[in-house]
BAFI-3210 file (N, C-alpha, C; in Angstrom, 3 decimals, decimal comma, padded with zeros to 6 digits):
// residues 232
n [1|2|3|4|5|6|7|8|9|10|11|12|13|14|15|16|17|18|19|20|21|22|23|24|25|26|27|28|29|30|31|32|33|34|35|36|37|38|39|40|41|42|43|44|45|46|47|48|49|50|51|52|53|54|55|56|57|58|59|60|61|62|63|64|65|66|67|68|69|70|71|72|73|74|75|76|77|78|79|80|81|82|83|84|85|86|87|88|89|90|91|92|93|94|95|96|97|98|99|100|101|102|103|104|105|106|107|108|109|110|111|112|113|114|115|116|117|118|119|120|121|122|123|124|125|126|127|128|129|130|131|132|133|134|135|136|137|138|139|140|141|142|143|144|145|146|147|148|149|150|151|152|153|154|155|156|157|158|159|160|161|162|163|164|165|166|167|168|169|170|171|172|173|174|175|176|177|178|179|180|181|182|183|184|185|186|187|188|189|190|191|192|193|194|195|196|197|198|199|200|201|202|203|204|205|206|207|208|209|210|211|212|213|214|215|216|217|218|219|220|221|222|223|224|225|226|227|228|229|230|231|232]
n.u [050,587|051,724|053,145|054,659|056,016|058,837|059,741|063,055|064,551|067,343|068,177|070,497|072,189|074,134|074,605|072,196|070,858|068,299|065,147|063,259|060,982|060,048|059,781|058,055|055,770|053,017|049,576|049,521|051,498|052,490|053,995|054,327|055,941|058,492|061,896|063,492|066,615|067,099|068,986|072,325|072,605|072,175|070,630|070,181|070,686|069,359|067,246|066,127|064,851|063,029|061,444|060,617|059,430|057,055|055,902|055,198|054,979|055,282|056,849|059,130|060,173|062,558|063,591|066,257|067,564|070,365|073,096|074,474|073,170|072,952|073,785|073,609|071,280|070,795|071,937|070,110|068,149|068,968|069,247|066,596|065,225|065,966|065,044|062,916|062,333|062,228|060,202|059,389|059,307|062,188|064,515|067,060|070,764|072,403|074,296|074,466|076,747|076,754|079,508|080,488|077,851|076,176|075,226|072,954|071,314|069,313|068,277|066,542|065,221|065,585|067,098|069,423|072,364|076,548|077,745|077,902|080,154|079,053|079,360|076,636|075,556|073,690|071,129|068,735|066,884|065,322|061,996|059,258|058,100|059,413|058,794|060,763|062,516|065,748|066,433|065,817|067,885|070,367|070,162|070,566|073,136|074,368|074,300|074,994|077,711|078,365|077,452|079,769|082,207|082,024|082,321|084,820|086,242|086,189|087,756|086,350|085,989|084,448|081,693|078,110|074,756|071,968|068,724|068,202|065,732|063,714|061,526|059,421|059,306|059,148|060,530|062,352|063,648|065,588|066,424|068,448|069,683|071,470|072,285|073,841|075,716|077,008|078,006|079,943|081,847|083,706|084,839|087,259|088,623|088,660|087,280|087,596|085,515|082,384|078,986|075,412|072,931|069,447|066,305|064,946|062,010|059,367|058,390|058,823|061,532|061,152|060,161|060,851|060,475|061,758|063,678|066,146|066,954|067,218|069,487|071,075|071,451|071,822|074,786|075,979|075,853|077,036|078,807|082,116|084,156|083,535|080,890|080,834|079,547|077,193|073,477|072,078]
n.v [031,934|031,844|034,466|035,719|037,835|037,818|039,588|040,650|041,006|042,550|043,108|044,236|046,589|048,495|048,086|048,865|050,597|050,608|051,697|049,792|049,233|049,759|047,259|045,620|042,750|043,916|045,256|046,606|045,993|044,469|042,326|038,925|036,946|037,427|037,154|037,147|038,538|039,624|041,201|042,354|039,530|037,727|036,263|033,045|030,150|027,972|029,446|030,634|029,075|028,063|029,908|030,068|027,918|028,055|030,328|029,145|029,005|029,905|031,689|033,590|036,642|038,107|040,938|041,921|044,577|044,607|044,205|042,177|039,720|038,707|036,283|034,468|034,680|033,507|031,634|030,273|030,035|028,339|025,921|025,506|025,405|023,654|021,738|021,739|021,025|018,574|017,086|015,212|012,464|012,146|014,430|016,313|015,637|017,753|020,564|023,322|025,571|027,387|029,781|031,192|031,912|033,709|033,383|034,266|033,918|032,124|028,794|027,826|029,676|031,700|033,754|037,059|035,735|035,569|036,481|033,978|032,212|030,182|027,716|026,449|023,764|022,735|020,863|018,759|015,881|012,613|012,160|010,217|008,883|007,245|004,313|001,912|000,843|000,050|001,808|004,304|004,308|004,230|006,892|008,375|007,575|008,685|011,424|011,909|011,527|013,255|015,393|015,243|015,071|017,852|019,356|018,303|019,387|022,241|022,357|021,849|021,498|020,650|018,926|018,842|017,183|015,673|014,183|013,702|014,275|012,958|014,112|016,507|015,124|012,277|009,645|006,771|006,566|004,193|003,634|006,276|006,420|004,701|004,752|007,190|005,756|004,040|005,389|007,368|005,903|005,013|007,559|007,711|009,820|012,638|014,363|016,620|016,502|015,073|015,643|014,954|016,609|017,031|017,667|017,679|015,421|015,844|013,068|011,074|009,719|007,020|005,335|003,333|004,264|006,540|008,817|010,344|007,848|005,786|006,411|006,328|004,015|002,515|003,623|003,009|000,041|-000,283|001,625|002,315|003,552|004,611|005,683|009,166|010,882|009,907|009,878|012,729]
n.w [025,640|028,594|030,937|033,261|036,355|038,266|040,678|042,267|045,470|046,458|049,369|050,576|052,398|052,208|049,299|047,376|044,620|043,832|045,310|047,750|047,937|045,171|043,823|045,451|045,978|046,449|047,069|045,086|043,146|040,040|040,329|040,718|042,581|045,184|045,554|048,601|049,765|052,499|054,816|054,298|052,618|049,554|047,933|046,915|044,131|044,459|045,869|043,711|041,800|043,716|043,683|040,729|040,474|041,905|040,759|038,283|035,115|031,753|030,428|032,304|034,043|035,271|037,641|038,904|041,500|041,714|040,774|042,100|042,070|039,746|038,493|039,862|039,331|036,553|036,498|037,812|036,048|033,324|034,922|035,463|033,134|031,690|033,044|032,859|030,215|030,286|031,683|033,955|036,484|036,962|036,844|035,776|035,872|036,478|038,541|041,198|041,685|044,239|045,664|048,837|050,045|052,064|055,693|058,286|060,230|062,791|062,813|063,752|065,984|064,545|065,149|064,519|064,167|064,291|060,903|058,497|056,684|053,738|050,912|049,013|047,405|044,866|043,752|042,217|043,415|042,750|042,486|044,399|042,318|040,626|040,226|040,319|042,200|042,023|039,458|040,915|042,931|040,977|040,099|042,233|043,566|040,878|041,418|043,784|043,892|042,092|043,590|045,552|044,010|043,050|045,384|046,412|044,162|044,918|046,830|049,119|052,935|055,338|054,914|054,530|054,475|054,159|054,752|051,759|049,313|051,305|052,001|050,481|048,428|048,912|049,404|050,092|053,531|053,769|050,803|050,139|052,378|052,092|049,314|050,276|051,560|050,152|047,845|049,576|051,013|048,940|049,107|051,349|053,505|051,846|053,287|056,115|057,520|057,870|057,703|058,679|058,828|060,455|060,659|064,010|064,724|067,248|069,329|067,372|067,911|068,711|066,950|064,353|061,875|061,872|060,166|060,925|062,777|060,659|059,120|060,461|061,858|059,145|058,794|060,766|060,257|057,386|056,724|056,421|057,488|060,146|062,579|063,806|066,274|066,161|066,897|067,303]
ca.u [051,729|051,710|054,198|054,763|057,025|059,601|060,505|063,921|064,723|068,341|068,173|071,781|071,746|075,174|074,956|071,053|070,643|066,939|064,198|063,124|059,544|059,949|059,717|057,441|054,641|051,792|048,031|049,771|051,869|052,413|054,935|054,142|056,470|059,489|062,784|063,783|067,550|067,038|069,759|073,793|072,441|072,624|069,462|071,110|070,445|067,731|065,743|065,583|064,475|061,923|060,183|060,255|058,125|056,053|055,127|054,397|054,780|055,600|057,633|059,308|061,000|063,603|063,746|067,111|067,677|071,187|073,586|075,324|072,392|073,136|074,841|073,067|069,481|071,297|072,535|069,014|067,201|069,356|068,885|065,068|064,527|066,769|064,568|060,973|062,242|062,093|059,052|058,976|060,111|063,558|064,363|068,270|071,910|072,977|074,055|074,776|077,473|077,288|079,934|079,755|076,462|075,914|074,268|073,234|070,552|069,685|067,676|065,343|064,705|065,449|067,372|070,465|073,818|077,320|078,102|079,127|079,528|079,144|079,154|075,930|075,102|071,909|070,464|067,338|066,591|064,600|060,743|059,224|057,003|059,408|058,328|061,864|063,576|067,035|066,787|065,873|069,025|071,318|070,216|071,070|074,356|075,473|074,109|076,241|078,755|078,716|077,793|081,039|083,376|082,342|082,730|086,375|087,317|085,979|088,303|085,380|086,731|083,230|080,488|076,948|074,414|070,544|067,528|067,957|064,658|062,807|060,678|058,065|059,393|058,946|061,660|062,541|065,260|066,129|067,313|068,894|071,017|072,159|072,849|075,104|076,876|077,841|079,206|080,701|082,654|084,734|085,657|087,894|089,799|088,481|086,539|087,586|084,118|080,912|078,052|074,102|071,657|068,226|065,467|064,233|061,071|059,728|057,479|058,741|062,658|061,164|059,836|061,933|060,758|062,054|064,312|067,422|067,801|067,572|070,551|072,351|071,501|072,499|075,649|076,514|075,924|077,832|079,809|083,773|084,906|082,554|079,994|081,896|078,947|075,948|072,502|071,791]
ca.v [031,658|032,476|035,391|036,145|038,424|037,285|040,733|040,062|041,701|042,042|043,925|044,601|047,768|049,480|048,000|049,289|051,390|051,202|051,490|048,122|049,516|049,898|046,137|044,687|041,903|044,180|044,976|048,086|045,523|043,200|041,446|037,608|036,551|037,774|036,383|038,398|037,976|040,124|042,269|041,972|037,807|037,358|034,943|031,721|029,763|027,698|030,250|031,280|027,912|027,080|031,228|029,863|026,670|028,878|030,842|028,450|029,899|029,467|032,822|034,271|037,746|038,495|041,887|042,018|045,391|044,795|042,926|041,175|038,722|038,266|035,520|033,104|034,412|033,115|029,952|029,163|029,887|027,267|024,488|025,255|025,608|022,271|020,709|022,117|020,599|016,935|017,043|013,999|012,097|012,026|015,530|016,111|015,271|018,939|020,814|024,240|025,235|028,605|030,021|032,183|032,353|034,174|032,861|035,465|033,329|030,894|027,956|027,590|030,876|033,112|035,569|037,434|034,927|035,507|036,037|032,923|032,241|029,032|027,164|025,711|023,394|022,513|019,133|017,979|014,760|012,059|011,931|008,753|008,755|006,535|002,742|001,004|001,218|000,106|002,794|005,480|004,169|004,648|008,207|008,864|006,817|009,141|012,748|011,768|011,749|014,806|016,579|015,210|015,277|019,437|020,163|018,578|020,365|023,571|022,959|021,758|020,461|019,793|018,184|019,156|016,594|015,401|013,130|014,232|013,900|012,497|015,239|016,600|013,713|010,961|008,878|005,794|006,997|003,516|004,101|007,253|006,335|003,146|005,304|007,851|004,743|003,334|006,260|008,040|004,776|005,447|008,643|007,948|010,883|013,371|015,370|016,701|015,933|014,974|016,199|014,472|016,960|016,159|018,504|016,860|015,544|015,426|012,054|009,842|008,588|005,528|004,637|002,366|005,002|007,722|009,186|010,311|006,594|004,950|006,518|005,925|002,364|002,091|004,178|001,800|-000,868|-000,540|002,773|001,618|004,814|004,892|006,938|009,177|011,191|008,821|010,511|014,058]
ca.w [026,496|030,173|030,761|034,877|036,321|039,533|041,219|042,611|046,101|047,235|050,632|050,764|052,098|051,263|048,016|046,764|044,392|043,692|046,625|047,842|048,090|043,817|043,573|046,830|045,526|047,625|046,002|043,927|042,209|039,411|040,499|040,765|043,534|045,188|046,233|049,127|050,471|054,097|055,207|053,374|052,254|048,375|047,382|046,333|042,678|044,537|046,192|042,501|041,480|044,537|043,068|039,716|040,654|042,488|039,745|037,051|033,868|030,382|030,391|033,563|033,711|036,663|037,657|039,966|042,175|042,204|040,016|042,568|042,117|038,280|038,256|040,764|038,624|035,053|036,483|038,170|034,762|032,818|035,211|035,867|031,294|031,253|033,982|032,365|029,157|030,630|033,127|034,399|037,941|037,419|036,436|035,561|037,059|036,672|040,000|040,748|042,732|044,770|046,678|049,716|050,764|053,660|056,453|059,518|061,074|063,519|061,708|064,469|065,930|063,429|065,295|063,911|064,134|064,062|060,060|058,219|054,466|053,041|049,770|048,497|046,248|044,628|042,752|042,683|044,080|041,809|042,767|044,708|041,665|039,886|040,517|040,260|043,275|041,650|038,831|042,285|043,660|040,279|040,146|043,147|043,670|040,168|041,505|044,992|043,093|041,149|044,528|046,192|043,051|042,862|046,987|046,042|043,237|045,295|048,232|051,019|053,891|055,753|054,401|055,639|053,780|055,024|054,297|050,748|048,800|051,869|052,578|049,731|047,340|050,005|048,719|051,132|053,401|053,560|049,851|050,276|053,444|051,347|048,221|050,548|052,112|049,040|047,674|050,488|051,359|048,308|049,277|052,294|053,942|050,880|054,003|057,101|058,691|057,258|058,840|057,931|059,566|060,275|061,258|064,606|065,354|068,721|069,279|066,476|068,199|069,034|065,254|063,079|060,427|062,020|059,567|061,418|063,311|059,852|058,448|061,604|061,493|057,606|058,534|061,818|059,528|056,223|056,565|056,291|058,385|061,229|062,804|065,464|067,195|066,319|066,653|068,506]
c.u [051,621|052,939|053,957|055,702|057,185|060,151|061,480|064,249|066,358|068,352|069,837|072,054|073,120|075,020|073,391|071,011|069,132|065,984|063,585|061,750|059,363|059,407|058,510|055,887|053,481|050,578|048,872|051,072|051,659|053,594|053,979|054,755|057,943|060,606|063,688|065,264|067,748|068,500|071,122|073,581|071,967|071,516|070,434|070,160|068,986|066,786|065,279|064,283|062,925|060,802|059,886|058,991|057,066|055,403|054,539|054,319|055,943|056,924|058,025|060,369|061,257|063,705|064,778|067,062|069,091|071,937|074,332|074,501|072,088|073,001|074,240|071,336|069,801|071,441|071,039|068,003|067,622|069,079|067,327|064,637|065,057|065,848|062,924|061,131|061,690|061,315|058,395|059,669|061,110|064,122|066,342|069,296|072,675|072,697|074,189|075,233|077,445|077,537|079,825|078,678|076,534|074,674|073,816|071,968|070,291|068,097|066,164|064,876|064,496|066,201|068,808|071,337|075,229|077,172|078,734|078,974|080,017|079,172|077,843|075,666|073,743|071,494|069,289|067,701|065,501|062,984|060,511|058,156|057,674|059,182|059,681|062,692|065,274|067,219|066,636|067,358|070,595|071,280|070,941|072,750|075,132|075,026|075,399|076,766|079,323|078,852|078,891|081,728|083,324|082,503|084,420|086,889|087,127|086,422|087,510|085,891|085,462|082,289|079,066|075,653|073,051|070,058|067,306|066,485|063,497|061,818|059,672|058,657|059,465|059,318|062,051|064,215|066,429|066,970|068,284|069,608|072,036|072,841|073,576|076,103|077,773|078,810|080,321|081,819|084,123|085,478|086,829|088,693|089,586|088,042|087,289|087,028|083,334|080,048|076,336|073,210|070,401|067,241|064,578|062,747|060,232|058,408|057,636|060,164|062,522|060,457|060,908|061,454|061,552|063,473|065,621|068,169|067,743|068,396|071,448|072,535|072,031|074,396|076,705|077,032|077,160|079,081|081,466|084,189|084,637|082,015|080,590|080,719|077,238|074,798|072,339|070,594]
c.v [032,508|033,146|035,858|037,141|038,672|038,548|039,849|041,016|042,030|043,554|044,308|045,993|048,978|049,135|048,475|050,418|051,897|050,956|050,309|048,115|049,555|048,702|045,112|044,629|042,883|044,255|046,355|047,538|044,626|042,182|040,179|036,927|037,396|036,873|037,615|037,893|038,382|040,746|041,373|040,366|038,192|036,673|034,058|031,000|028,843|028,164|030,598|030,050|027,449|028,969|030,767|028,502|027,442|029,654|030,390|028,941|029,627|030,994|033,518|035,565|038,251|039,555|042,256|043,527|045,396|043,647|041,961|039,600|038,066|036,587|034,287|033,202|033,413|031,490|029,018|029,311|028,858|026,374|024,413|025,035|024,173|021,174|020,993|021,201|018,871|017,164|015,554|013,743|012,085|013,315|015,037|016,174|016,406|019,315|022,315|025,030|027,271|029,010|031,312|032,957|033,000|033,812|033,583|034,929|032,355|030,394|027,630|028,752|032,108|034,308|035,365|037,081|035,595|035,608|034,705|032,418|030,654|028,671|026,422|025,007|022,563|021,548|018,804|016,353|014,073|011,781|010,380|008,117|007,691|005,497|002,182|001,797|001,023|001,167|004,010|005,650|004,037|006,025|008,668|008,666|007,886|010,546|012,882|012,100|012,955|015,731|016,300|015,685|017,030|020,014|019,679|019,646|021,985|023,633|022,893|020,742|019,488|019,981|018,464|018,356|016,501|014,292|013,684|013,465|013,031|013,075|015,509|015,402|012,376|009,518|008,455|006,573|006,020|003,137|004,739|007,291|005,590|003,920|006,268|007,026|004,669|004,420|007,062|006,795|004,894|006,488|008,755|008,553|012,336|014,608|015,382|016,616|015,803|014,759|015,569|015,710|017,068|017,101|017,152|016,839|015,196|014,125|010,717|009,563|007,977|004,620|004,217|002,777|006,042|007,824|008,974|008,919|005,697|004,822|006,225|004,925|001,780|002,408|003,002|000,158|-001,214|000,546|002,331|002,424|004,735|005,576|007,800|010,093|010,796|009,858|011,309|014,528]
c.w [027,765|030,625|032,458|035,148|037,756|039,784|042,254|044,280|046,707|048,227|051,338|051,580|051,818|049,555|047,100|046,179|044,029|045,110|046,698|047,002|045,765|043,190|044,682|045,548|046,374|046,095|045,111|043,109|041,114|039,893|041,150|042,129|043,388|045,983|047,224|050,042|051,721|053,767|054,619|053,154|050,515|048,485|046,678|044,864|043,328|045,418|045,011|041,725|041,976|044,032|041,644|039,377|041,170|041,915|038,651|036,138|032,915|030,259|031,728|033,669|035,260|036,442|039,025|040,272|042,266|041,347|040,872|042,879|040,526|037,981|039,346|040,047|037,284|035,253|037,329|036,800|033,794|033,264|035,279|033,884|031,399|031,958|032,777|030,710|028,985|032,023|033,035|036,088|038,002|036,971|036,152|036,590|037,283|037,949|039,283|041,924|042,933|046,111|047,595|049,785|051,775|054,471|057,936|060,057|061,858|062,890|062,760|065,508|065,527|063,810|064,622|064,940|064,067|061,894|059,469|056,677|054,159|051,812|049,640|047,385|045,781|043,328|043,089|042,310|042,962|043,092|043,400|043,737|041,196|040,758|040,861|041,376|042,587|040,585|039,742|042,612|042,565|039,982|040,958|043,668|042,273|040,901|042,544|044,646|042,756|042,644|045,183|045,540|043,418|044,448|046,599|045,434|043,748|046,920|049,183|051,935|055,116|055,181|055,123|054,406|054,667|053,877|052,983|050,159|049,723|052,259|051,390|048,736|047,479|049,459|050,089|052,036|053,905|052,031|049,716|051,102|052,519|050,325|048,502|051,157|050,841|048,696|048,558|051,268|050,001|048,235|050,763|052,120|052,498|051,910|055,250|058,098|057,601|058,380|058,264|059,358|059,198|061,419|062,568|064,995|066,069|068,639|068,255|066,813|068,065|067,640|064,420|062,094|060,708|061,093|059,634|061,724|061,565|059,093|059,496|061,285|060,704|058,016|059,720|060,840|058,791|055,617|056,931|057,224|059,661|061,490|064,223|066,584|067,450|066,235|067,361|068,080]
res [x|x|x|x|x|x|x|x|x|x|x|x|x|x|x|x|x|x|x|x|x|x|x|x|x|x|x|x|x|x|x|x|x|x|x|x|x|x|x|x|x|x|x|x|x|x|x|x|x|x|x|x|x|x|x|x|x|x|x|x|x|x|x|x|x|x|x|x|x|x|x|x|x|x|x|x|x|x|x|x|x|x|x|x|x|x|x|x|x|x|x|x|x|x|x|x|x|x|x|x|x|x|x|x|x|x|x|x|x|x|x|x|x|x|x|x|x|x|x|x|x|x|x|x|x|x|x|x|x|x|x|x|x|x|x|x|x|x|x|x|x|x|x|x|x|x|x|x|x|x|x|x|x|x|x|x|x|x|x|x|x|x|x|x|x|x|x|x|x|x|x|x|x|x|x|x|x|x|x|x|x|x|x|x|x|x|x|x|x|x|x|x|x|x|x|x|x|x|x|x|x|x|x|x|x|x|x|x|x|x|x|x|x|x|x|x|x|x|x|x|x|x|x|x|x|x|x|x|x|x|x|x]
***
């Protein structure tokens, strides 16, 4: 049995009680991979998730620095054992909802932001491995779901959503617009905004694949509400 071991980093720095340097992946460790949260940021349940794929292993042992990272390591080891149990393309409909994140960066240059704490939540997306486009598009049509139903019951007033699963699981995002229409059409007036952002990229606007315009298009289309600031 393959036994690894995920050094955990939380860079907090009022709240550290052990030296970072105790835990750093360098050549004078064992540590396997680390999840490193940068200055007062918390690591969230799927940075835990995307180190545990990354390590591969039959046995994985978290070594937190700080308990205020308990509790988002516990809840990404249940869904990742629940997912490893059923390894296949459609993995499970479990989410995993964590609140105030902190966010102190800017997404495209990296420098230090304004503080701002968000809610995340985290589902994996079904693979484009499976064949049947209509069983793709009942996965997805129930996960929706779950991720709306739990931003309700947790009080979110805006919505911040994307090209879910179009990216390493290259899942149609003519599916995936269609399967947030549908559902998000039954939710009228549940959100104070809903937001779809979409990493841009420069040279493909004018493609009828391009990502972003094909959820517009779907959303122009068949969205009951309307689209109020179209594509940026």
């Amino acid at each position: 049995m393959t036994k690894k071991i995920l050094s955990v980093i939380l860079a907090a720095l009022m709240l550290l009680t052990v030296s970072v340097s105790a835990f750093a992946a360098d050549e004078t460790s064992e540590a396997d991979a680390i999840v490193d949260g940068q200055q007062t940021m918390n690591p969230s349940s799927e940075d835990f998730i995307k180190a545990f794929d990354a390590v591969n292993a039959d046995t994985i042992i978290v070594l937190p620095n700080n308990s205020n990272i308990v509790m988002a390591a516990k809840q990404a080891g249940e869904l990742y054992k629940a997912n490893m149990k059923n390894r296949n393309s459609v993995y499970l409909d479990r989410i995993i909802y964590s609140a105030d994140v902190c966010v102190f960066r800017d997404d495209i240059t990296y420098e230090r932001v304004e503080p701002k704490f968000v809610d995340v939540i985290t589902c994996p997306a079904p693979s484009a491995y499976i064949k049947s486009d209509s069983m793709a598009l009942r996965i997805y049509t129930k996960r929706i779901k779950n991720i709306i139903n739990s931003a309700i019951l947790n009080d979110v007033e805006c919505l911040v959503l994307g090209a879910w699963g179009c990216g390493a699981f290259c899942q149609d995002p003519r599916l995936v617009s269609a399967a947030f229409v549908s559902v998000l059409n039954e939710y009228s007036g549940a959100f104070k905004k809903i937001v779809f952002a979409f990493r841009h990229t420069p040279g493909m606007e004018s493609s009828s694949d391009y990502t972003p315009q094909v959820f517009l298009n779907e959303f122009n289309a068949n969205y009951k509400w309307g689209v109020n600031d179209g594509l940026r």
